[in-house]
C-alpha positions in Angstrom: 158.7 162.0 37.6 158.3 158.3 36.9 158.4 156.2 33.7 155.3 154.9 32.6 154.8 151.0 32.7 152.6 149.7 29.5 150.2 146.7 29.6 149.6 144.8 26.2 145.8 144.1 26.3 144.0 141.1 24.9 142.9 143.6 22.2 146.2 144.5 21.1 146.6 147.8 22.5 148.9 149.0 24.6 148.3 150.9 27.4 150.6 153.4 29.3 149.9 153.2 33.3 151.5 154.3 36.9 150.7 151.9 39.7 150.9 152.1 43.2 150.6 149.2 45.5 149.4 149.7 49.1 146.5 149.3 51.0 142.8 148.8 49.4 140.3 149.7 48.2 142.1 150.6 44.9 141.3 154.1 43.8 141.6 154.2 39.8 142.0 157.3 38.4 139.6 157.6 34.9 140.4 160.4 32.8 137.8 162.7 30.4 138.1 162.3 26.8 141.5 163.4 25.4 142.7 163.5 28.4 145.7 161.9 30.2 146.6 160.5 32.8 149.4 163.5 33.6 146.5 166.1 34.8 146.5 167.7 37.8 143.3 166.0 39.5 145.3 162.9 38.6 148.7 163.7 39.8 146.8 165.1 42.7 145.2 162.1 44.4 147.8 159.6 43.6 150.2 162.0 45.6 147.6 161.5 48.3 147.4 158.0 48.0 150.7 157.5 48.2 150.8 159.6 51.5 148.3 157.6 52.9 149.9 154.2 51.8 146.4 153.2 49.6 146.4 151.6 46.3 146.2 153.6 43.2 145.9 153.5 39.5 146.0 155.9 36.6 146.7 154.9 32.6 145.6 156.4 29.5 142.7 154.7 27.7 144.1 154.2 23.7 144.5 156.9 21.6 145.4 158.8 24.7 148.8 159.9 26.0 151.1 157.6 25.6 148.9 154.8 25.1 148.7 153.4 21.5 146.1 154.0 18.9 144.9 157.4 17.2 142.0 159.2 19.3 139.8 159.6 16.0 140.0 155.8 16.2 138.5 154.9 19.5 135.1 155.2 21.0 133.3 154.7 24.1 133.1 151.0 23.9 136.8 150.8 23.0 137.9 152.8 26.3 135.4 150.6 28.5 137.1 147.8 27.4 140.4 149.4 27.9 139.5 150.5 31.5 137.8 146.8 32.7 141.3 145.2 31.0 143.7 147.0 32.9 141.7 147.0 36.1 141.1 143.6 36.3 144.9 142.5 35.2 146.9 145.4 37.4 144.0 145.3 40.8 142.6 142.8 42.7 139.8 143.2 45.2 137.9 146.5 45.5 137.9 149.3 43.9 136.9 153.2 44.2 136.9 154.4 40.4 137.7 158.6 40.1 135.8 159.4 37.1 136.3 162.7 35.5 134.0 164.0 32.7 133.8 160.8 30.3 135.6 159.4 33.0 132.7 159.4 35.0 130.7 157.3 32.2 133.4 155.1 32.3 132.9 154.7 35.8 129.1 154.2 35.1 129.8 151.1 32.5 132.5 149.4 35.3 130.1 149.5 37.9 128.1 147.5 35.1 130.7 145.1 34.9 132.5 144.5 38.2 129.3 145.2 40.2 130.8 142.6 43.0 134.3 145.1 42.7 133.0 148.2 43.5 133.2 149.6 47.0 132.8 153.0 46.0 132.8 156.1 43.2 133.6 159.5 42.9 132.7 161.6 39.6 133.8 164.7 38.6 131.6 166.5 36.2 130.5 163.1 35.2 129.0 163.4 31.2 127.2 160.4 31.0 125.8 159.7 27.5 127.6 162.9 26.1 127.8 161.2 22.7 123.9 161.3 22.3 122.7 164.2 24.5 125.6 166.4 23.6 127.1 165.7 20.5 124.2 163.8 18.4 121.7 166.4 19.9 123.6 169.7 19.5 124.1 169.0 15.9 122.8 170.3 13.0 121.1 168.4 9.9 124.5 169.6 8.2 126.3 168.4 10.6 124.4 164.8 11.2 124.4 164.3 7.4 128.3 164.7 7.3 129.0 162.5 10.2 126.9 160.0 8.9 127.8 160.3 5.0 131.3 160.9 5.6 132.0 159.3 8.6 133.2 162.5 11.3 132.6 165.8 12.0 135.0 168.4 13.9 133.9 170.0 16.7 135.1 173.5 18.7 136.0 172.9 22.4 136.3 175.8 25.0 139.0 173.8 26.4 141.6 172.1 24.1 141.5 171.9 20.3 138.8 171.1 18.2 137.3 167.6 18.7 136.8 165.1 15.7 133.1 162.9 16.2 132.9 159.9 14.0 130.3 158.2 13.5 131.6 155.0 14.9 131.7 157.1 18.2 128.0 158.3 17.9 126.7 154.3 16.7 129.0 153.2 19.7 127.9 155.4 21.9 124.4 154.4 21.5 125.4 150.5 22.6 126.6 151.9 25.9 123.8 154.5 27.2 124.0 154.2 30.8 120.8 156.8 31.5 117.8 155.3 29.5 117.9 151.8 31.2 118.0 150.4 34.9 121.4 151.8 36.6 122.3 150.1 39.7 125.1 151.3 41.8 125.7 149.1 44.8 128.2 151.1 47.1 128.6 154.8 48.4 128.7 157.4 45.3 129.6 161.3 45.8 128.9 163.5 42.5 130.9 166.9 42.5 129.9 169.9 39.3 130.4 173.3 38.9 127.9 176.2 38.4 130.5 177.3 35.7 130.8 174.1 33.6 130.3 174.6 30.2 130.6 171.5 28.5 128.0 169.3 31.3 125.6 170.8 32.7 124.3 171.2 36.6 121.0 169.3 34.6 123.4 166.3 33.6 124.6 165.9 37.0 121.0 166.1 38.3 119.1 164.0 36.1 122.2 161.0 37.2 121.3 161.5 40.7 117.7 160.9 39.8 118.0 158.3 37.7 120.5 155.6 39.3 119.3 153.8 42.1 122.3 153.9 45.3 121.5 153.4 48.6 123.7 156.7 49.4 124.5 158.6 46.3 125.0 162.5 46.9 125.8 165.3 44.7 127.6 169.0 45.5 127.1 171.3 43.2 130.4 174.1 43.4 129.7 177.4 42.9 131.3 179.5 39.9 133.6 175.7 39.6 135.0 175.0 36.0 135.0 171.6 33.6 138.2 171.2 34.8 137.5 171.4 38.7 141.4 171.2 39.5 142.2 174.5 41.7 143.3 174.2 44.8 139.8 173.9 46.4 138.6 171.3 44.2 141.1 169.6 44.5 141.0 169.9 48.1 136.8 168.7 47.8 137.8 165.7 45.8 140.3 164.3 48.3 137.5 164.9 51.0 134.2 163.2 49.2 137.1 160.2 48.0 138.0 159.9 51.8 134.5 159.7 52.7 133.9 157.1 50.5 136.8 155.1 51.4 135.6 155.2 55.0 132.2 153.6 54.5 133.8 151.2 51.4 133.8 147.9 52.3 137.3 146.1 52.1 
């Protein structure tokens, strides 16, 4: 196992990161939220990148791994920040970001930003707008008067410990809604969900693929697939759509 390298960004944080140099595009790895960059689906494709002698790039957005910051800190904003920093300071060229979960927002919000960059995307159980459609919506009028009064709320997670939602994360989240304005994506986009995902639903991954406008977007749907998507044939489907995209990205 290799030692993470740490970028210092403009915004004083520092962010933990593996890079491997080779040929481009450059795939960069975007974790979910409290995630790392350690996971399997991680771990996974920069093995295969490094196979195939291609470019690749995972880190941990602050408050994450071994990044600095607290999570209960950050917020969307604040990781979009972190993931256009690194990118553009560690990559040059094109890129293919591999957004999983919040990742896949993140990926969203770069294609925003580095429009001219991107030569392709691949989300996981993207959850786009989570912050307002999942969180703000699934909560109660307890539960919106706390996080607004006293500033976060804690929620239950079916798959690590209980999250805490602040309401710098809900106000911030507003500011960067990617599915109630124009959303163009200029470059080959593959979608993958599971049937079985609890915390996005088949509807979330649907109403993207309706919404953005992509001269070749798709979307598989996985039968009886998890949130996490990471056995062996996931795995196996997300190294497929990825070298799909890479063969019609342009270099």
């Amino acid at each position: 196992m290799t030692t993470a390298e740490f970028f210092d960004s403009p915004n004083g944080r520092r962010l933990a990161y593996h890079r491997s140099p080779g040929g481009g595009p450059w795939i960069v790895f975007l974790g979910g939220l409290k995630s790392d960059m350690e996971g399997t689906k991680a771990l996974h494709l920069e093995a295969w990148a490094k196979r195939q002698g291609r470019a690749f790039l995972r880190f941990d957005y602050s408050g994450h791994g071994q990044s600095s910051g607290r999570f209960e800190e950050g917020c969307i904003g604040d990781w979009a920040q972190d993931s256009y920093e690194i990118i553009s300071a560690l990559t040059d060229g094109p890129i293919v970001p591999v957004g999983s979960s919040m990742g896949g927002w993140q990926a969203l919000l770069l294609a925003k930003r580095l429009a001219a960059r991107m030569a392709g995307m691949v989300t996981i159980a993207a959850a786009p707008d989570f912050t307002e459609d999942g969180y703000w919506a699934g909560f109660s009028d307890a539960q919106r008067t706390q996080v607004m009064n006293e500033g976060r709320v804690e929620l239950p997670s079916d798959y690590m410990e209980p999250y805490i939602v602040t309401r710098r994360m809900i106000e911030d989240g507003r500011r960067n809604l990617v599915l109630r304005s124009p959303l163009t994506l200029p470059c080959p986009v593959r979608c993958l969900q599971g049937t079985a995902d609890t915390a996005v639903s088949t509807e979330t991954a649907l109403r993207l693929l309706d919404h953005a406008t992509c001269p070749d977007m798709q979307l598989t749907l996985v039968k009886d697939a998890d949130h996490r998507f990471s056995d062996g044939p996931c795995l196996g489907l997300i190294v497929e759509v990825l070298k799909e995209v890479l063969a019609k990205a342009r270099t």
